[in-house]
N, C-alpha and C positions, 0 to 999 in steps of 0.2 A: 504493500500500500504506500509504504514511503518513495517506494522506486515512481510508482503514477505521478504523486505529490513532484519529485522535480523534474519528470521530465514535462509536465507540466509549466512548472517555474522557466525550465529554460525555454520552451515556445512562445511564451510568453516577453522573454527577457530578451528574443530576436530581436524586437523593434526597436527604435531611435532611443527612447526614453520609456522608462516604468513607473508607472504611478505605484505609490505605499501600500494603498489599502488592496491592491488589484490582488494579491496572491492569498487574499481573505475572503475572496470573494467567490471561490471555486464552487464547482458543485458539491455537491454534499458526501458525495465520496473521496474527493480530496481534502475538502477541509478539514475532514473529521479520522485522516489518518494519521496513529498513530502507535506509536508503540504506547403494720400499725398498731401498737396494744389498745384496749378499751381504755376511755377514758376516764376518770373518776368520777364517781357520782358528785362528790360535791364542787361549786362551782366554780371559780375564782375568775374574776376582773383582771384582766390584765390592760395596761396601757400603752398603747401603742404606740410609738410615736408617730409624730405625721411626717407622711414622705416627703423630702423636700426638692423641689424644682431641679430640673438639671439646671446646672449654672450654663448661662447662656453667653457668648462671647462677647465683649462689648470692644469694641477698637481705642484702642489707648491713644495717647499724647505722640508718644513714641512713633505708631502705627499710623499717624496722620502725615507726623511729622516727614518718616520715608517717601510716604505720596509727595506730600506735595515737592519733596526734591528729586525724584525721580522723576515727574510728571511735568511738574512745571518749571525748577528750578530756584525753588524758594528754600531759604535757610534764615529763619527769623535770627536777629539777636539774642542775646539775653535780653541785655535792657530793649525792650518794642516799641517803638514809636509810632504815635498816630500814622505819621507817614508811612514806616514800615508796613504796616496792618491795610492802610489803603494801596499801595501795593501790592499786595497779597489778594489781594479781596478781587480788585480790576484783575489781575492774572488770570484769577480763577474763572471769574465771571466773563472774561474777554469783552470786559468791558473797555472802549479807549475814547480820545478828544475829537472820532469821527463816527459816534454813534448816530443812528439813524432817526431822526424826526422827522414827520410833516410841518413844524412849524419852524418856519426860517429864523425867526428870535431866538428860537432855543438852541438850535443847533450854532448858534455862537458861543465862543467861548466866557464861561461865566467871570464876571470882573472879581478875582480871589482879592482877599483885603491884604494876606500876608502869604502868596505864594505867585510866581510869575513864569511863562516858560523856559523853557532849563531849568527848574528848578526839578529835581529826583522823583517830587510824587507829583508834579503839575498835571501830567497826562493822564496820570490815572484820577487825580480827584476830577479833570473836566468831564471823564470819561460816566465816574460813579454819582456827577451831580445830574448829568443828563440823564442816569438810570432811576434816579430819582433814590438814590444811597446815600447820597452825600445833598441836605436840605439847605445849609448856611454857606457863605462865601469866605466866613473864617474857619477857617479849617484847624491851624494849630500843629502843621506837621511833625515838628519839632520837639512836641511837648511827648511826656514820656505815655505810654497807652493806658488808658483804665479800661477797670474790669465792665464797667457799666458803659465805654463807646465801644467797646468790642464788640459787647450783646448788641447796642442800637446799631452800628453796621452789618453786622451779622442779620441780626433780622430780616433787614428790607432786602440784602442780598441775598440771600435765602430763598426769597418769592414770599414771605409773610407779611406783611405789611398791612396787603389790606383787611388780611384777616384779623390782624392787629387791632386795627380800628374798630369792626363791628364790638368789641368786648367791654360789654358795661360795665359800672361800680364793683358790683356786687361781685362779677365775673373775675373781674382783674383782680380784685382781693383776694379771693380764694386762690387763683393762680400763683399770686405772690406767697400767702401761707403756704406754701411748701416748699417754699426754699426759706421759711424764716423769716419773711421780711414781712416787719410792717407797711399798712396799705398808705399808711402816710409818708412814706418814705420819697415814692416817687407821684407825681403828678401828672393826670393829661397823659398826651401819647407815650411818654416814658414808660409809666407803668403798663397802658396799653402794649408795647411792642416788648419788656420785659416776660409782662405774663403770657402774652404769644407764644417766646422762644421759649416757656419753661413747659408751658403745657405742649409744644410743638415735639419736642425733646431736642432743639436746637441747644438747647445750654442742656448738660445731663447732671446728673446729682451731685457728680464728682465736683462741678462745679457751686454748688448751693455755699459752701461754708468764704469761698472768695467774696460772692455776692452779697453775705451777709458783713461781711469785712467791709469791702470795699477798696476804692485806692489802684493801684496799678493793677493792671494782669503782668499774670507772670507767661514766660514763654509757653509751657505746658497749658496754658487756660488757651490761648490765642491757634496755637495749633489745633487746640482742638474745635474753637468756634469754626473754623477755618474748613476743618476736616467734614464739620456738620451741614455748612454749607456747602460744598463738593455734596455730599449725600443726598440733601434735599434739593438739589439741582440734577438728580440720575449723573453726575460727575464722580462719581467714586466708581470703584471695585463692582463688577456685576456679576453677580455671583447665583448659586442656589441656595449656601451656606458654605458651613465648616464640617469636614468629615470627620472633628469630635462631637458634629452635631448628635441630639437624642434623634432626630426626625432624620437625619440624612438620607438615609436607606430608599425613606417615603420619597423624602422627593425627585430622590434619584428616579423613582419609579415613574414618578408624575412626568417626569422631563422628558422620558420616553415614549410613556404612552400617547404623549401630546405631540409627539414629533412623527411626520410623516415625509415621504421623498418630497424632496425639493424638486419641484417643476422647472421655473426659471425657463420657460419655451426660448425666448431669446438668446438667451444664453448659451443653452443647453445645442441650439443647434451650430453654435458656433463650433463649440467644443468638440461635436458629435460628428461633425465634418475631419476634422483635426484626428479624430479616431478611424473615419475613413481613408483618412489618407499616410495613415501608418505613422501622423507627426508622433501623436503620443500614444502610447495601449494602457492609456486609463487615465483618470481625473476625478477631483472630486467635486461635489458643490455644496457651499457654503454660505450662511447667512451673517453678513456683519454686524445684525442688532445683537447677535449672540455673543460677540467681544466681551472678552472679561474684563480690559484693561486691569491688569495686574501689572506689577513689575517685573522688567524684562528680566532681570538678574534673579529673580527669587521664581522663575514659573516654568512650568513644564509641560505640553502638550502630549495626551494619552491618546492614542486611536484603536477603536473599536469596535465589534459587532453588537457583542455578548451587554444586556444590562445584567447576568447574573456575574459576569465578568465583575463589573465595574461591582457592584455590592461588595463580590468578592474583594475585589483592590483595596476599596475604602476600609473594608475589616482589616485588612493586611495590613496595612499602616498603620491605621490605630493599634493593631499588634507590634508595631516594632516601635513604638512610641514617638510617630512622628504625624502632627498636627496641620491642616492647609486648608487656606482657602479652596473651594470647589467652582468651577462652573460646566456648566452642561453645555452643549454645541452639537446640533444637527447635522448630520452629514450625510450626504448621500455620494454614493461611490460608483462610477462608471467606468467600463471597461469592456473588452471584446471577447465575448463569449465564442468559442470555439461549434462550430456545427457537430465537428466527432465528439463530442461532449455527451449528445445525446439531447433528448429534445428538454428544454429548458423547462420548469416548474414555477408559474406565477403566483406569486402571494401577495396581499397586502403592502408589504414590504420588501420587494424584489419583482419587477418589471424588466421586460425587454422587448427591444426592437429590433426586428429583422433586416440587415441589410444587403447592398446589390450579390453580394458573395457569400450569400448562405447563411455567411456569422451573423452573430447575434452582437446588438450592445444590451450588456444587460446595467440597471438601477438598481444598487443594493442601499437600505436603510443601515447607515452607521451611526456613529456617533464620535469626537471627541471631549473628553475630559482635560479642562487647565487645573492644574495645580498652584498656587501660587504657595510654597515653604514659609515656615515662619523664620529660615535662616540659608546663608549657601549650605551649608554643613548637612543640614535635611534633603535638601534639592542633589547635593553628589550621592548620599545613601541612595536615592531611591534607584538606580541602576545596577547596584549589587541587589538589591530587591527585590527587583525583578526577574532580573537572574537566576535566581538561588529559587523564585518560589511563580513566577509567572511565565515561564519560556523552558517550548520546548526541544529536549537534545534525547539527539537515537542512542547517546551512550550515558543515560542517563535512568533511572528508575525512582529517583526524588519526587514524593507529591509533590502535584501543581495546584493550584486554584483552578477555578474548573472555566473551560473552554480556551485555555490558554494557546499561545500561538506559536510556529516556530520560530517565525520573525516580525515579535512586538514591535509597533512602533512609535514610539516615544520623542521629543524634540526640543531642543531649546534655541529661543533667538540670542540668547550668551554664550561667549563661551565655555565650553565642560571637559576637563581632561578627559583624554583618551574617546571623545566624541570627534567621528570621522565631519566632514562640512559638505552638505550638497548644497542645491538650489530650489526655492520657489518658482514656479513663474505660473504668474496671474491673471485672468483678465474679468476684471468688476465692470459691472453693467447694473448703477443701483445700488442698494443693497445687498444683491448677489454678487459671489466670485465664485467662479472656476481655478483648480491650483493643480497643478499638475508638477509632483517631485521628479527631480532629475539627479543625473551626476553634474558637477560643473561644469565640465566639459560637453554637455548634451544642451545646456541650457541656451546656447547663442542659437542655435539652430531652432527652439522652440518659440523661443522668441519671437526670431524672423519668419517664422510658419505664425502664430498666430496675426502679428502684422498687417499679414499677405490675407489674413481668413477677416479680419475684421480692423480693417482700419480706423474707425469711429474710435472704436472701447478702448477703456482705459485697461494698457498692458505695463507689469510690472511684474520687477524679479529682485529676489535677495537673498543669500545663502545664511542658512542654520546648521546648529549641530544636532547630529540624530545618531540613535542609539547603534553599536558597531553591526547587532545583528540584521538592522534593515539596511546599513549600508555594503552587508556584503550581497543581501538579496538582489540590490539594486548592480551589484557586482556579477550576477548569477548564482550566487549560493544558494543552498538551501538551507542552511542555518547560519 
């Protein structure tokens, strides 16, 4: 059975270029080759404790702090400055001093009492006055940050504002009671956009004992206003969860069942042509709202059939005590089904088209899993990991997790010792992409074939590192 499995592989590996997922995709006979006493009468009470909540992960100062300088390039002070903080704020927001208005007055730039251009934060406050962030023309960049302008920029950049407003007397006092603070403390829209950000969870608990203090924010308060607003703008981490989640399992399940083959007709017959003409023997398609945006240095890209796989994976890891953000990603995987194959088997999740020569292109339902580590240290284990407990070898009798492969494929856009480097090459129409992996040396030539197949779309390429055993597949191996 393993002898089927590559000469298989290598009919496959004749063409110009080989798509990842294409030697997972085989038919079903090659995929799947492989080597109480009674109790006493009287009664007693006992007490039981009450269960307590799984603790649920909450993102730290620290964990905002990596976004936003990997993301954007922000590294606050210590000491924070209004200025610093309206910087931060415009980055995030992309907000700048050529925001869009209908009204020709506004879209001038506002007359600052104590800030002028060139000056550090000019662009960004003309930017966040016209977002309607920044209300006064004294701004005060200079002056060191408090805890309470933090909350009021945060707010409105947030998108809370007007919610701000609707909140009466009685409303706003109860909101402020939970972080302590008397209703008299703040007045008017202050306490309006205070008890916004606390009922909102824009300011989180950790912050209640600052706000009752008062005076400066500290760097850790400001990153993490910072971090809240990325959140409440869908600008963070897009995730399902954390695979120390209690629920993860679930929604692993959910993100499957809810995914079906990617149509993409445009697209798809770009690429589809590109499989007729021998440029590539296979491609995937992909949806960009699915982007984890994680950090490139801490993430890792998992591809797969199996959802008992992925269960499986996410138990693995929590078994070897290493912790990650998750996201889910629909894939669907295309390739040239072989006529002596035998006649192909349609399901739900697995479609094909017949073309001029017999063969088929068949549409198989995958999936990708990102990983993002909560350090590099966790991100290099996870390849001896794999190894050891998710891949399979003919000289081998080691349990695996179940439905494992011979040639996992795994990726990082960093780079990972002992990780070989291929190429991407892409073309987005939309929200959809088609990608199709190569060796580097295969990549110019795909290139200029999709080019020639579709001049309009936007074509693009860029080498990653991927795990040794799909880069020797893509080599012809079979392991």
């Amino acid at each position: 059975m393993k002898k089927f499995t590559q000469i298989t592989l290598a009919a496959l590996l004749a063409a110009p270029v080989t798509l990842g997922s294409l030697s997972f995709s085989l038919p079903a006979s090659a995929a799947t080759a492989t080597p109480v006493p009674a109790a006493p009468k009287a009664t007693l009470t006992v007490q039981t404790p009450a269960a307590k909540p799984a603790a649920v992960y909450t993102e730290s100062a620290a964990d905002f702090a990596q976004f936003l300088q990997a993301k954007y390039g922000i590294q606050l002070p210590k000491q924070t400055t209004k200025g610093d903080f309206i910087q931060a704020i415009a980055a995030i927001t992309e907000a700048s001093s050529t925001a869009d208005t209908s009204d020709k007055d506004a879209a001038q730039a506002p007359a600052f009492s104590d800030l002028k251009p060139g000056d550090a934060a000019y662009d960004a406050a003309v930017g966040l006055f016209h977002n309607g962030v920044l209300t006064g023309t004294e701004v005060h960049a200079q002056d060191q940050l408090s805890i309470y302008t933090a909350v009021f920029l945060a707010v409105k950049a947030a998108g809370f504002k007007e919610l701000a407003y609707t909140y009466p007397a009685d409303k706003t006092a109860k909101a402020l009671a939970k972080a302590g603070i008397k209703p008299n403390r703040l007045q008017g829209q202050a306490g309006q956009e205070l008890a916004a950000a606390i009922d909102t969870g824009l300011v989180p608990e950790s912050l209640y004992p600052a706000l009752v203090k008062g005076g400066a924010a500290s760097k850790d308060a400001a990153n993490i206003l910072l971090g809240r607003v990325l959140v409440s703008q869908g600008k963070y981490k897009n995730e399902i969860g954390r695979s120390s989640d209690a629920d993860i399992y679930s929604k692993l399940y959910a993100a499957y069942r809810t995914a079906d083959l990617i149509e993409a007709p445009e697209l798809r017959k770009i690429v589809d042509q590109a499989l007729r003409e021998d440029l590539v023997t296979g491609y995937n398609l992909k949806d960009s709202r699915f982007d984890s945006n994680f950090i490139d240095e801490l993430t890792l890209t998992y591809g797969h059939d199996s959802i008992n796989h992925a269960v499986q994976l996410i138990g693995l890891l929590r078994s070897e005590g290493i912790d990650a953000d998750v996201q889910f990603q629909p894939k669907t995987s295309a390739f040239i089904y072989l006529k002596e194959w035998g006649e192909p088997k349609e399901t739900p999740d697995y479609k094909v088209t017949q073309i001029e020569n017999g063969n088929y292109i068949a549409y198989a339902k995958e999936y990708d899993i990102q990983f993002e580590f909560n350090n590099a240290a966790d991100k290099a284990r996870f390849n001896d990991i794999v190894l050891n407990y998710a891949k399979k070898n003919s000289n081998s009798t080691s349990p695996l997790i179940i439905n494992s492969w011979w040639q996992p494929l795994y990726y990082s856009p960093t780079a990972l010792a002992n990780f070989p480097v291929i190429t991407n090459n892409k073309i987005t129409l939309g929200h959809y992409y088609a990608q199709s992996f190569s060796l580097k040396e295969n990549a110019k030539a795909i290139q200029d074939g999709f080019r020639k197949l579709a001049p309009e779309a936007k074509i693009t390429s860029y080498n990653f590192w991927v795990d040794q055993p799909f880069f020797n597949y893509l080599n012809g191996g079979s392991e």
